[in-house]
N, C-alpha and C positions, 0 to 999 in steps of 0.2 A: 373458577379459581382466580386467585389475585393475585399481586407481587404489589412490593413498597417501595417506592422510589422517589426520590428526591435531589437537591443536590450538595457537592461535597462544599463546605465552608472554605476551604483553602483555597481551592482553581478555580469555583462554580460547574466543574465534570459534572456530569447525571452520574448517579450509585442507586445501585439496586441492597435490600435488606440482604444476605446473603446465609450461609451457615450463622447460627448463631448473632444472627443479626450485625453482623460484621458486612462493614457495606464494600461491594462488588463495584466492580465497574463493568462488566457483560451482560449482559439481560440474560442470558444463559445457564450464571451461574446465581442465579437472583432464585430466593426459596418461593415456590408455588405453594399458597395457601387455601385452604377455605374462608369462610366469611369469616368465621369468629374469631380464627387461627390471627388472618389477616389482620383485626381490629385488635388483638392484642398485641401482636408485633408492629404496628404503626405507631401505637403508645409510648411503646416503650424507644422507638426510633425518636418518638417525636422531642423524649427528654434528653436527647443527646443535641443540643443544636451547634457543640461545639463542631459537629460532623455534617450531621443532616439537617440542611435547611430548608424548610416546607415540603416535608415528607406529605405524601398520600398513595391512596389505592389505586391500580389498576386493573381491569378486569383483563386477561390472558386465555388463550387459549392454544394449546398444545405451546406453549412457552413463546407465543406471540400475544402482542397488543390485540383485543377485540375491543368490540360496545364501539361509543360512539365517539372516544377520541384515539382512536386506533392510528391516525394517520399524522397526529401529532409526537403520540408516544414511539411509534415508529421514526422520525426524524430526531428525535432527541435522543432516542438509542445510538444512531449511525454515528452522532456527534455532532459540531456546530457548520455551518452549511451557507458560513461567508468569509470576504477576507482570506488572509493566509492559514486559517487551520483548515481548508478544505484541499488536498491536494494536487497541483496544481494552480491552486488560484493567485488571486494576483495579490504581492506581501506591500 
């Protein structure tokens, strides 16, 4: 299974394709596709760049990151991981 993710133009946030390809900001609530499913709703993300800036696939499993950038797509879920938007750190 996949998910489409990218990010948003206005903050640089990660968003996931969501219902209706209405983009999400949870990986959670990010629609689980098959391959074709996937490759169609990427397209249609990718004509939005008013939103979605360099949309692509990622492979999932049970509604986590797998394959081989699992541990990437994993920290860009969590959010950004310097400076003051990580809690506690230093502003």
């Amino acid at each position: 299974m996949k998910i489409v993710t990218a990010n948003r133009l206005s903050d640089g946030r990660v968003i996931y394709a969501g219902l209706n390809n209405q983009p999400v900001e949870r990986l959670e609530e990010a629609s689980t596709l098959d391959e074709a499913a996937a490759e169609i709703v990427l397209a249609e993300v990718a004509g939005r760049p008013d939103v979605f800036v360099n949309p692509y696939l990622v492979e999932v499993q049970d509604r986590a990151p797998s394959g081989r950038d699992r541990l990437k797509e994993r920290i860009r879920a969590a959010g950004p991981t310097v400076g003051h938007s990580v809690a506690g750190g230093v502003g």
